[in-house]
C-alpha positions as a printed Julia matrix, in Angstrom:
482×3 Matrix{Float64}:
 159.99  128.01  181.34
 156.52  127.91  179.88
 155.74  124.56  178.91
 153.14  123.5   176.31
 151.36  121.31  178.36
 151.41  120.25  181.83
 149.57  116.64  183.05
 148.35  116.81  186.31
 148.84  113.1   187.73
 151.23  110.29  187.32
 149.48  107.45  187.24
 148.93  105.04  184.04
 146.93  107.89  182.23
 149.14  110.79  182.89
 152.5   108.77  182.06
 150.58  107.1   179.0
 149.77  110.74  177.8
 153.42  112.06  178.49
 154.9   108.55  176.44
 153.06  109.51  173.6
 153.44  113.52  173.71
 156.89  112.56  174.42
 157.09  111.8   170.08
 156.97  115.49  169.56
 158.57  118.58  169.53
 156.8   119.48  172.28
 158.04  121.18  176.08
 155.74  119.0   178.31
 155.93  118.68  182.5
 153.91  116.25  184.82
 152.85  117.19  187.73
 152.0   114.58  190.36
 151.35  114.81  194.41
 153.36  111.92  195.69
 156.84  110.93  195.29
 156.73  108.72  192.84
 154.89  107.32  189.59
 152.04  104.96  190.22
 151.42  105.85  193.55
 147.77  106.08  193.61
 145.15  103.67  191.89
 147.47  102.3   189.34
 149.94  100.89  192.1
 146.86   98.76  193.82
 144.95   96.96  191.16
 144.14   93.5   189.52
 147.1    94.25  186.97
 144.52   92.72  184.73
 144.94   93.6   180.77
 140.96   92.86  180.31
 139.53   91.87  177.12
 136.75   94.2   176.61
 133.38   91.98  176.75
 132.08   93.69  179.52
 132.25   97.35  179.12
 128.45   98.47  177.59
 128.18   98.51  173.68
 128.57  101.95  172.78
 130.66  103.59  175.53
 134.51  105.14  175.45
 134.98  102.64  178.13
 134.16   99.61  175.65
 135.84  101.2   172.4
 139.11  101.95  174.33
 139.57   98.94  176.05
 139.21   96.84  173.01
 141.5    99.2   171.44
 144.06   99.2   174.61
 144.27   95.48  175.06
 144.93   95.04  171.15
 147.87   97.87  171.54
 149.32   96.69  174.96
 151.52   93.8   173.63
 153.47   95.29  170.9
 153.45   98.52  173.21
 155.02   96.6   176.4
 157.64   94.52  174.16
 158.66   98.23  172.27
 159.48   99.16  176.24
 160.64   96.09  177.29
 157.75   95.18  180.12
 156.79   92.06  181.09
 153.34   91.07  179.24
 151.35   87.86  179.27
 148.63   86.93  176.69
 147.64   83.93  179.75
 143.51   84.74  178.28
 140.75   85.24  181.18
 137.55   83.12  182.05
 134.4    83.97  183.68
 133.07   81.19  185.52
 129.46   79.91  186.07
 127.79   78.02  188.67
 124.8    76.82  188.01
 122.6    76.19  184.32
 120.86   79.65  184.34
 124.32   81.51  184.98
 124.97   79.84  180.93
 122.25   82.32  179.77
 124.09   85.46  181.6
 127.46   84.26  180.11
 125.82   84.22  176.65
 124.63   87.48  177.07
 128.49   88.46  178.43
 129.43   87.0   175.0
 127.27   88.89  172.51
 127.9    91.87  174.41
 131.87   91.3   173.75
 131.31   90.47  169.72
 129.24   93.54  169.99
 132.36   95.43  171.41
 134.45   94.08  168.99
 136.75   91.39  170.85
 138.23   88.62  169.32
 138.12   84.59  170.18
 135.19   84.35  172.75
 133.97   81.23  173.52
 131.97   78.95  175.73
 133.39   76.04  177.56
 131.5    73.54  180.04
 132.8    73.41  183.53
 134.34   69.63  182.27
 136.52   71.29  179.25
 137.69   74.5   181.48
 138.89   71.75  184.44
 141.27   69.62  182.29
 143.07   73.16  181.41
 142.29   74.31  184.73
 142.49   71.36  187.34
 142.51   73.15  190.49
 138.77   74.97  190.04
 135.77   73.92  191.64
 133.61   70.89  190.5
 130.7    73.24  190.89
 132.0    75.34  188.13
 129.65   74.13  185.32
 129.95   77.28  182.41
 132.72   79.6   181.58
 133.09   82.62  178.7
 136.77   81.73  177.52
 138.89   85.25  176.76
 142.22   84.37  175.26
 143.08   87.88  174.39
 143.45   89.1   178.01
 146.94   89.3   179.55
 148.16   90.11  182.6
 150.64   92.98  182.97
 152.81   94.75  186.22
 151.02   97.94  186.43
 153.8   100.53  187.76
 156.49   98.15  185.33
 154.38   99.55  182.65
 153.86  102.89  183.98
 157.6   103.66  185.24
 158.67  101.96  181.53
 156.54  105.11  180.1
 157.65  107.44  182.49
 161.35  106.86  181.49
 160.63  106.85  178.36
 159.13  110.34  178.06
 162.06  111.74  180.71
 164.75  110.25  178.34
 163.03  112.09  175.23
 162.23  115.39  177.54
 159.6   115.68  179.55
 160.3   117.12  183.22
 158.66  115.25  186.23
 157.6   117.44  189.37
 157.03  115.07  192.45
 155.93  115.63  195.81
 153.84  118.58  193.95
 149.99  118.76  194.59
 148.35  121.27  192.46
 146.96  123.35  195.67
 145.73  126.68  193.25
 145.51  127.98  189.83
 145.32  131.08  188.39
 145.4   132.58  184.67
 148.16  134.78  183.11
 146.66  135.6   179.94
 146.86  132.6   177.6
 148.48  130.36  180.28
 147.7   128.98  183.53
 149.9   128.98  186.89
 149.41  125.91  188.81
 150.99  125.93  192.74
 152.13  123.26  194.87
 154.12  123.1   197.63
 156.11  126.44  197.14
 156.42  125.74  193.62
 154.86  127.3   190.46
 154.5   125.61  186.7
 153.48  127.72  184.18
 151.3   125.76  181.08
 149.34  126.74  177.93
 147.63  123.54  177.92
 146.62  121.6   180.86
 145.81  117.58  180.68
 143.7   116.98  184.26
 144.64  113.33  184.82
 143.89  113.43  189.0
 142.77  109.92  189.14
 140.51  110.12  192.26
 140.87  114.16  192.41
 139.67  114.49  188.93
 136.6   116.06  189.43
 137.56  118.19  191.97
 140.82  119.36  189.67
 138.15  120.17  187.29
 136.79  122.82  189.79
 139.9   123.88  190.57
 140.98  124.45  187.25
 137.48  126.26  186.94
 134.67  124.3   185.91
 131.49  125.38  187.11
 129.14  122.37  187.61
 131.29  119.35  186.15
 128.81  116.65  185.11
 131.09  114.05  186.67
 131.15  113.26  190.4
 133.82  110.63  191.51
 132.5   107.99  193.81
 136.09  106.11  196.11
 135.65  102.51  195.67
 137.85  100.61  197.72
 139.1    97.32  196.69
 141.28   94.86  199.11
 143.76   92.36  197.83
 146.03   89.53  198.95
 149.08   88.33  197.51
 150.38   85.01  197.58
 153.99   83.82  197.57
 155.43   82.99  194.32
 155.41   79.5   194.98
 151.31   79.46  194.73
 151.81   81.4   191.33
 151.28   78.31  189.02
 147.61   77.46  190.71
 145.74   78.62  188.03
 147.12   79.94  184.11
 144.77   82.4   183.27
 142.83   85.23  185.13
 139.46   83.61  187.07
 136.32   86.04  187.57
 132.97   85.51  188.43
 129.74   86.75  186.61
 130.03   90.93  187.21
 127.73   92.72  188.99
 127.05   96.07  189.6
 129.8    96.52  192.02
 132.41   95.83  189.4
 133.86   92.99  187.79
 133.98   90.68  191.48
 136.37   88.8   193.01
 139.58   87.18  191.04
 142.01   84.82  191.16
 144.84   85.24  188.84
 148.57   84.6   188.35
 151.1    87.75  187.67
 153.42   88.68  185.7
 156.0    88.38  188.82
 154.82   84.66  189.49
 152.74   85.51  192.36
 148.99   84.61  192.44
 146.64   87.49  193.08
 143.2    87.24  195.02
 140.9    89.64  195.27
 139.07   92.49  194.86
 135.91   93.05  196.95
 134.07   96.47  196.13
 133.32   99.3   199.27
 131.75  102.75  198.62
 134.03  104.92  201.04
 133.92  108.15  201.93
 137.52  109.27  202.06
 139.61  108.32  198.73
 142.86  107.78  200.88
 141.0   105.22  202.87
 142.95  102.17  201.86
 142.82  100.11  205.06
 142.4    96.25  204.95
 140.09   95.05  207.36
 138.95   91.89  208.29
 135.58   91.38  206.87
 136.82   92.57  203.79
 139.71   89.43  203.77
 137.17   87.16  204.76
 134.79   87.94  201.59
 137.97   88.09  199.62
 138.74   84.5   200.98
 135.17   83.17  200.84
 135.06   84.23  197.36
 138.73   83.04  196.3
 137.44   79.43  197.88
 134.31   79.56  195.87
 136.27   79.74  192.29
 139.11   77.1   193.99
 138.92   75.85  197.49
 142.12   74.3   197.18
 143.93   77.82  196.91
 146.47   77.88  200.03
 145.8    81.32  201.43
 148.16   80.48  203.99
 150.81   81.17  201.6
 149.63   85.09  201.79
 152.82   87.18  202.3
 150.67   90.76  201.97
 147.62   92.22  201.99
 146.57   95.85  200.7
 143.71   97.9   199.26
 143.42  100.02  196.22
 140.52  102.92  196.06
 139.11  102.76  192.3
 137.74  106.65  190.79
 134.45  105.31  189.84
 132.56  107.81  187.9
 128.76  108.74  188.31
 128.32  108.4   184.63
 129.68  105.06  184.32
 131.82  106.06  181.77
 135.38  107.35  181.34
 135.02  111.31  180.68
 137.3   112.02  178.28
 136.52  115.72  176.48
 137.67  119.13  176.05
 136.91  121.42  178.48
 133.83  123.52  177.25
 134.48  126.19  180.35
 138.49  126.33  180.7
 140.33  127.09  177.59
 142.78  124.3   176.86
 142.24  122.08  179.37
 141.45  118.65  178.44
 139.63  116.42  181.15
 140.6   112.57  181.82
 138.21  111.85  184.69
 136.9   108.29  186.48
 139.0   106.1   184.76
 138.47  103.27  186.38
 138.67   99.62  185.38
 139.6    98.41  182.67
 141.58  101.61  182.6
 144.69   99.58  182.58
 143.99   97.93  179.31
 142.52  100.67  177.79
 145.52  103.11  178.9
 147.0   103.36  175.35
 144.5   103.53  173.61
 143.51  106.75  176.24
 146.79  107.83  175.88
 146.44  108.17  172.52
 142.83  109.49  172.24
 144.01  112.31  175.04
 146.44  113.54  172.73
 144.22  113.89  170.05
 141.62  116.17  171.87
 144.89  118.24  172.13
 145.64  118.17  168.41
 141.81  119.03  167.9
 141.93  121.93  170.47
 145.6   123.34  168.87
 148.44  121.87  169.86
 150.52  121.44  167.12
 152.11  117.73  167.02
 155.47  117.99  164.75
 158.09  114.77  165.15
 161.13  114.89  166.64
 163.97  114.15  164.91
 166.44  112.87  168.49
 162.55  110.89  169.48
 164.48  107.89  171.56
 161.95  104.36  170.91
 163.32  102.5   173.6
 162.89  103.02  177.56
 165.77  104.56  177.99
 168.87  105.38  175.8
 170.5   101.9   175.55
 167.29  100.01  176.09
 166.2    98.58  179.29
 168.59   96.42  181.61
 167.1    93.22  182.73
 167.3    92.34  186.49
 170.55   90.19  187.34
 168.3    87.25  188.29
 166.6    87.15  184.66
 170.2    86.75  182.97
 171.82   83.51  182.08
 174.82   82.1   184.27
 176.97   83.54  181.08
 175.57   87.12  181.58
 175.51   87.0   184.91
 179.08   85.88  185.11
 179.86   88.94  182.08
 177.58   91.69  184.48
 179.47   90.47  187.48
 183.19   91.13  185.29
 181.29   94.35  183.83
 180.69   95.47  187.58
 181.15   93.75  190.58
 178.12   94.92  192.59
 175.87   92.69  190.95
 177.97   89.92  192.57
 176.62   90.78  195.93
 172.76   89.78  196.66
 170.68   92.35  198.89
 167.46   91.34  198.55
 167.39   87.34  199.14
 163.45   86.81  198.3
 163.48   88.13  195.35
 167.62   87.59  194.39
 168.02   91.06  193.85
 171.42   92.46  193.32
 173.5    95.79  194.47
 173.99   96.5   191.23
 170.5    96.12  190.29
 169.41   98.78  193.12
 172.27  101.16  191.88
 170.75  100.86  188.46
 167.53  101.8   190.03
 168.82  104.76  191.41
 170.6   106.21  188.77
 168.09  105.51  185.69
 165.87  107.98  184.49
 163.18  109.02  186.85
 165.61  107.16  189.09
 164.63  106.27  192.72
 164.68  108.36  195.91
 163.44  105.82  198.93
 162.5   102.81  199.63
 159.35  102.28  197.86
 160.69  103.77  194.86
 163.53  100.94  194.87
 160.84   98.32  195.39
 159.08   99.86  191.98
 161.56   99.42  190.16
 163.72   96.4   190.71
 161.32   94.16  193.63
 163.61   94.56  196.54
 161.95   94.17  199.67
 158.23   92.72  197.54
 159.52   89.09  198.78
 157.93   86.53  201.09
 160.07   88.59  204.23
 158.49   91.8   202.56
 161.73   94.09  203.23
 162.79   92.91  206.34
 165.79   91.59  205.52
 166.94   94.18  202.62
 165.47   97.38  203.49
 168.78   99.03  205.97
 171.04   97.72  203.13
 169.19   99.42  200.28
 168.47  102.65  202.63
 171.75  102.79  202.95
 172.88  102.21  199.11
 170.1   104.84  198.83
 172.3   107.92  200.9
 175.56  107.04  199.56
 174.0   107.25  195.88
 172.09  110.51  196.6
 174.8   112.05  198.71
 172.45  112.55  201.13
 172.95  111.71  205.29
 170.84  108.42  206.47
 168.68  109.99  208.65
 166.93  111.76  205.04
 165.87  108.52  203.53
 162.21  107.9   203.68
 159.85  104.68  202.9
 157.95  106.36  200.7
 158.48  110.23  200.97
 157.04  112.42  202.92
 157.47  111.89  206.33
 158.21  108.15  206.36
 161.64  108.62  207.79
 162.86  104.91  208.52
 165.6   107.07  211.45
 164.74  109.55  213.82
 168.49  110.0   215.85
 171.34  108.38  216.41
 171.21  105.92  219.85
 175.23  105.93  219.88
């Protein structure tokens, strides 16, 4: 098959641009390197839906994140994703830091967002006990929200399967060639055939941009790694609403903010790195994550961590998102360094993508069989989330979701079955986790994980030995002992 247009990467962009190409009568493939959806920078971030105030007047970055975070909760309840409106403050320590978050302010009404404020340290604390008495200013952000990043970017990735679009995983674009009016993109023994070719690499943007033949792209990509830890769901009522500090040029600092999951989030720090797979934690980098985290809130009870990790952010050199038609490659349309607050700007990017596409051709006609919801039927809420009446009806319905696998997280058989067998359905362990939280509990899989491995080769019809942690090589069984 020649497809219309292939989208090279699966993260929040890519699956954002298939969701809404996904609407038409279109034949459109993504392309992505690992074995899953959200496997790169969208899997390891703040899961922050930011409000827009601090992206410069002016910029796509600004425009689209005001736009995103406007679009992301009627987009997330049309999918049936957890969102929270829960607002955002940046905090400030001292009398000059006011001045700064005035500035912060103006630039925000200049960006266009909505309800900004300024509260003294004394009005933020009786909505916000548990921060520091040195806390004396804070720019108030209602519209932010909080959102699960790969929720939202599997919920889009189903979506666009059930209405069409094919998924290639485990395929890094490796070369590319031209055959006449379409291009031939390789990976891993396998060929995809295009006319149109959305470059959504994430951190290999740039260098997809060469490879799809650009000859000096103005764009360079510059790994920032960020580390994280996250705390056990009983710390995830500490504070209501996301807590930052005054930005810098390093990014938007370090955070402390509840998730959609009922976790509490802390973190990141910012690290120029050389190699973008370098997402190592290390132990300077926890102990400016704590010193920070203890700054906003010294009470926070980082003894409660059940995980640490790192995300690597594709900063641009512009300091922009790059977001154009390529002037060098016919039909290729570029999606490069979009980094924070590329999760809240996501559909509006989504969106904007597939109008360069429009403007460079493709013809967008409406499908008549377009599915709205996740998946045909809508989406199926975990067995936990039900009421004792619809969990007594789904046990009656099927009798796997009687038996528990996943005790942290009170996840059921039938709720890892379901993960399995749903579009883009799941193929090893980290795939499961995705999807339904089994094994992202205080024990962090080791109770769970040779129960679901297991439900994982009976489902696939495939021997025990073949399942994987998160593709690849990650077999969890080498041989049999007896």
């Amino acid at each position: 098959m020649i497809y219309d247009i292939a989208i090279i990467g699966a993260g929040v962009t890519g699956a954002m641009t298939a969701y809404y190409l996904a609407k038409y009568d279109l034949h459109v493939a993504v392309l992505e390197k690992n074995s899953d959806v959200a496997s790169g920078t969208t899997k390891a971030n703040s899961a922050i839906v930011h409000a827009g105030f601090d992206a410069k007047p002016g910029t796509k970055k600004a425009a689209l994140n005001v736009k995103g975070c406007a679009m992301m909760e009627t987009l997330t309840e049309t999918l049936g994703v957890h969102y929270k409106k829960c607002g955002s403050y940046v905090l400030g320590f001292s009398d000059g830091d006011k001045d700064r978050l005035e500035e912060l302010k103006a630039r925000g009404e200049q960006n266009g967002v909505p309800e900004l404020s300024i509260l003294s340290g004394e009005e933020l604390r009786k909505k916000e006990p548990n921060l520091s008495p040195e806390v004396k200013w804070a720019l108030s952000a209602p519209t932010a929200g909080i959102v699960c990043p790969y929720d939202l970017t599997l919920a889009l990735a189903e979506n666009a399967a059930s209405n069409g679009v094919d998924f290639y995983f485990d395929f890094p674009v490796c070369a590319v060639r031209r055959a006449g009016e379409t291009y031939v993109l390789e990976g891993n023994g396998r060929e995809v055939e295009a006319r149109y070719i959305v470059n959504a690499a994430g951190l290999a943007s740039a260098d997809m941009a060469t490879l799809l033949g650009e000859e000096n792209f103005p764009v360079t990509i510059l790994p920032r790694r960020g580390e994280y830890m996250l705390l056990d769901r009983a710390e995830g009522a500490f504070v209501s609403a996301t807590m930052f500090v005054l930005p810098d040029e390093r990014g938007k600092g370090i955070l402390i903010s509840p998730t959609v999951d009922g976790n509490l989030i802390v973190g990141p720090n910012a690290q120029l790195v050389e190699d973008r797979e370098d997402r190592a934690t290390t132990d300077a980098g926890l102990a400016e994550i704590t010193a920070g985290a203890r700054r906003i809130a010294p009470g926070v009870n980082l003894r409660a961590v059940i995980t640490s990790f790192a995300g690597v952010r594709s900063t641009p050199s512009t300091g922009d998102f790059y977001l154009e038609i390529s002037e060098q490659c016919p039909h290729v349309i570029h999606a490069v360094g979009i980094e924070s607050p590329g999760l809240a700007s996501s559909p509006a990017v989504g969106e904007y993508i597939v109008s360069l596409l429009a403007k460079d051709g493709v013809v967008l006609r409406e499908k008549e069989t377009y599915v709205k919801e996740r998946r045909p039927g809508g989406n199926r809420p975990l067995f936990r989330d039900l009421s004792e009446a619809e969990k007594q009806a789904r046990i009656k319905e099927d009798p796997a979701y009687g038996k528990i696998v996943c005790r942290c997280e009170t996840i059921t058989e039938g709720d890892i079955l379901d993960a399995i067998r749903r579009p883009v359905g799941a193929r090893n362990l980290d795939m499961v986790k995705r999807r339904v939280r089994a094994g992202m509990g205080r024990c962090q899989g080791g109770f769970c994980s040779p129960r679901v491995a297991e439900l994982l080769a009976s489902e696939l019809k495939v021997p025990l030995s073949t399942i994987t942690k998160t593709g690849g090589g990650s077999y969890l069984l080498t041989e049999k002992t007896k």
